[in-house]
N, C-alpha and C positions, 0 to 999 in steps of 0.2 A: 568334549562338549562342556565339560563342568569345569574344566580350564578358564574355557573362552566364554562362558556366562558369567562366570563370576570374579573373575582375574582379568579379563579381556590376554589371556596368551593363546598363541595362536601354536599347535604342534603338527608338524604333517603325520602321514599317515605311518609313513618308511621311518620316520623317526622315534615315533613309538613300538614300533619293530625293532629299531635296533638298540633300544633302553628295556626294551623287554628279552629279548635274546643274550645280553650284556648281564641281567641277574638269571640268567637261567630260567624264564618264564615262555617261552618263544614258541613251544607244543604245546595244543591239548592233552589233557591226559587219557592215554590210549580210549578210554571207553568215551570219551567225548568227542570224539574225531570222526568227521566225514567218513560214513560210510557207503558204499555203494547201495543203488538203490534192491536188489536184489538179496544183501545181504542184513538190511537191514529189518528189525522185530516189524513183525507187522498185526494189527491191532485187530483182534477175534472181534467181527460186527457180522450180523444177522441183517438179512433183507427185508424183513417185516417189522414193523411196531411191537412189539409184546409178547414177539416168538419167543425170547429166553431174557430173565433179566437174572443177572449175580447179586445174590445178597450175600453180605457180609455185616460181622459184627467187632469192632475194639472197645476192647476198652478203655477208658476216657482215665486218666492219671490224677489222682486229687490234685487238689492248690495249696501245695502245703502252707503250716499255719492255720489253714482253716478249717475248723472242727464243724462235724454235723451231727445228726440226729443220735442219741444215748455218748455224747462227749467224742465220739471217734470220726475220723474220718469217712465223707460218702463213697459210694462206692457207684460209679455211674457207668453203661453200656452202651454206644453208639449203633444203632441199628443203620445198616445201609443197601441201599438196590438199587441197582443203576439198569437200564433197559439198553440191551447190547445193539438196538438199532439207531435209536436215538440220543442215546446218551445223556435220556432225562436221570434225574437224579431224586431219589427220597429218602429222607432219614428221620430217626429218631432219635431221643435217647431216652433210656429205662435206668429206674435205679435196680433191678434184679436184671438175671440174665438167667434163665430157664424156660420152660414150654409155653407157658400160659402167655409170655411177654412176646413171643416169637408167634407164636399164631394172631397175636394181636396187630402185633406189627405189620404180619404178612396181609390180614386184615387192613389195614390201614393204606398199604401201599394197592391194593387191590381197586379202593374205594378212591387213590389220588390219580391212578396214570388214568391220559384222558384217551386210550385207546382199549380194543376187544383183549381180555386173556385166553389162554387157553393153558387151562392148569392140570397139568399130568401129572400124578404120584410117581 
């Protein structure tokens, strides 16, 4: 396609097959390859809204070069929850990463998804 938009040449299909098979490009790499449908990962989803959501935290890599607060680099926490039925999404980010930020956060996503919780210890 980016041949034929901007060069106007024209390749058939078979022909980029056999210029790909020619450098040794011609398979996927095993883990990218067609797999049957029974053998393939299949993606943990819940039947309700708000029955379980995974939170997760990284952390965020500075930009180096650039300095922050007392001359040194910041130090930032990506807070994340995703809702296993929906697959709405909430984040934040924190510059600490310990309790007080974590129950806030959980706070916070509490107060955003637009459906019931039901929150078990």
């Amino acid at each position: 396609m980016y041949l034929k938009r901007y060069h106007d040449v024209t390749i058939s299909k078979s022909g980029v097959w056999r210029i790909l098979k020619r450098l040794d490009m011609g398979r996927l790499p095993a883990s990218q390859r067609y797999k049957r449908h029974d053998r393939r990962w299949k993606r943990y989803e819940k039947q309700l809204p708000g029955h379980r959501v995974q939170i997760d935290v990284k952390f965020i890599e500075p930009i180096a070069g650039v300095t922050g607060r007392r001359g040194g680099c910041n130090k930032y926490y990506q807070f994340t929850a995703i809702d296993d039925c929906t697959r709405l999404r909430v984040l934040r980010i924190y510059p600490q990463y310990n309790q007080k930020t974590a129950i806030q956060f959980l706070d916070y996503v509490l107060s955003r998804l637009p459906f019931g919780r039901q929150v078990r210890a």
